[in-house]
C-alpha positions as CSV (number, residue, x, y, z in Angstrom):
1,X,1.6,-77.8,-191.1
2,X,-1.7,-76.0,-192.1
3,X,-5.4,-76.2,-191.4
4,X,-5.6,-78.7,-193.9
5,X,-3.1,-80.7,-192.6
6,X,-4.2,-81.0,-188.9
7,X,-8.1,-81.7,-190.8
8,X,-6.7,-85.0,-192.2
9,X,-5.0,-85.6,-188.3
10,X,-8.3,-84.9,-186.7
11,X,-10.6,-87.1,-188.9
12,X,-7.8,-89.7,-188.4
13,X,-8.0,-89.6,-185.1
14,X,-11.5,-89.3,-184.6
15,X,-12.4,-92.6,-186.8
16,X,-8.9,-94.6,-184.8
17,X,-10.9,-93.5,-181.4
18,X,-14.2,-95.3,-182.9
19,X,-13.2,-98.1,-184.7
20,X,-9.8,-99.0,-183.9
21,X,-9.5,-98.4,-180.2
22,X,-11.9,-100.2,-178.9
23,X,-10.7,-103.1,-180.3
24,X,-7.7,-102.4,-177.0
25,X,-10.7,-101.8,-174.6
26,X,-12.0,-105.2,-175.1
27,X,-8.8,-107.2,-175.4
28,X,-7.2,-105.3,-172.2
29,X,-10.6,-105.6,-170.2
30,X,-12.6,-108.7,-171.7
31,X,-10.1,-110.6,-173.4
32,X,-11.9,-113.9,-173.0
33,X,-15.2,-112.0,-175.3
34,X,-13.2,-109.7,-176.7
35,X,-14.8,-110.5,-180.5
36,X,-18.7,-109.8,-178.5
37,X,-17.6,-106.8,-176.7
38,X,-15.9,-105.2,-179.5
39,X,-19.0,-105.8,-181.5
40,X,-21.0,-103.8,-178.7
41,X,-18.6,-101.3,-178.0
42,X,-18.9,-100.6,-182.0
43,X,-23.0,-100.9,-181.6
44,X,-23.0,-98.2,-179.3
45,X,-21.8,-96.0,-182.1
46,X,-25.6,-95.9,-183.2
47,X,-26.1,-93.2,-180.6
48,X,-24.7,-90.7,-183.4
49,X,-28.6,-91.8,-184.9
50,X,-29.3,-88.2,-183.4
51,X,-27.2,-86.5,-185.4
52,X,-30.2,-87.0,-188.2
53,X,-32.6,-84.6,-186.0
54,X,-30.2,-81.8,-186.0
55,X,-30.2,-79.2,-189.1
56,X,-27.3,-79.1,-190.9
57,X,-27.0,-83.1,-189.5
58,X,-23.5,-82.4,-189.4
59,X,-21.5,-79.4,-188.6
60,X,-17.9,-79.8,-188.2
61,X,-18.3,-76.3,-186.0
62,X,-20.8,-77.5,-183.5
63,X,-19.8,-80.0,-180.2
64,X,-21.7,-83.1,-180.2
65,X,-21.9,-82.9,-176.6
66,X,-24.1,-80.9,-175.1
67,X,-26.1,-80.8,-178.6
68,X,-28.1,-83.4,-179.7
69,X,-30.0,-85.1,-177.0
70,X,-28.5,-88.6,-177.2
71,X,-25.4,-86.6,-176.4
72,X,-26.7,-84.5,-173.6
73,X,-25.4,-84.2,-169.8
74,X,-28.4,-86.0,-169.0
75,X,-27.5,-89.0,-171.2
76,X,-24.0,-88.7,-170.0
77,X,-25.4,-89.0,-166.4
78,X,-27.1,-92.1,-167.1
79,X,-24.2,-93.8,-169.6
80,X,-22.1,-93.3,-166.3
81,X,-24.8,-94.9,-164.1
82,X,-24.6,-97.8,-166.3
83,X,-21.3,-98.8,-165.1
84,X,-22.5,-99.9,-161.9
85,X,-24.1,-102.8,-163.9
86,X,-23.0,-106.2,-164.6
87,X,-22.5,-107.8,-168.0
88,X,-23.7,-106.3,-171.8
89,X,-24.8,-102.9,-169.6
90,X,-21.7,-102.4,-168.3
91,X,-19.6,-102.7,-171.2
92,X,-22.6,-100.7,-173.5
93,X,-22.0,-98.0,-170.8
94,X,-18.1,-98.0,-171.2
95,X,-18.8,-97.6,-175.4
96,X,-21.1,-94.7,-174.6
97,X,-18.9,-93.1,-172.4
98,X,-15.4,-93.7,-174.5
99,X,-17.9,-91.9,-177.8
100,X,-18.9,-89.0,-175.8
101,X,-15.1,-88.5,-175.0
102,X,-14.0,-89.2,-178.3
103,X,-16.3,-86.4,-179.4
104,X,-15.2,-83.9,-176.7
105,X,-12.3,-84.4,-177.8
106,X,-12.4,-84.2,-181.6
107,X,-13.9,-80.4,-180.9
108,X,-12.3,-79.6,-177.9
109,X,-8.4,-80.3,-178.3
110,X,-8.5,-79.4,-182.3
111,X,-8.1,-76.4,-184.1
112,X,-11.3,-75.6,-186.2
């Protein structure tokens, strides 16, 4: 298996961690409103909006996290803080949190 290979696996897994598995989040965790909460969990995808302030906007070299602001610690800190919430907050917070992993891990656990 080369680079090339693993590229196709990455992106795979990347877009399965966005799109896909969330759809398992909401039915495991909110299965009465799991249509709503998968269209939120999917909503909070929009935080890659500041991926359009960075130059090149994107850079298959560079981590998200820690980067652009929207992924920052800071943000982090208060996606977690969200949990502690009830309702729409909570469940926003959990999409946050489950992207910022999803891109830790697309950068962190893959060969570039």
């Amino acid at each position: 298996m080369d680079l090339s290979d693993i590229s196709y696996i990455r992106t795979f897994v990347h877009y399965f961690l966005h799109l896909v598995f969330p759809v398992f989040i909401a039915l495991i965790f909110y299965r009465k409103n799991w249509k709503k909460v998968y269209l939120i969990l999917l909503a909070t995808m929009l935080v890659d909006l500041d991926h359009l302030f960075a130059d090149p906007i994107f850079d298959p070299d560079r981590a998200s996290v820690g980067f652009h602001f929207l992924h920052s610690y800071y943000a982090i800190a208060v996606y977690f803080l969200m949990l502690f919430f009830k309702g729409n907050i909570r469940i926003i917070g959990i999409g946050l949190l489950f992207h910022m992993l999803t891109d830790l891990q697309d950068f962190y656990l893959w060969p570039h």
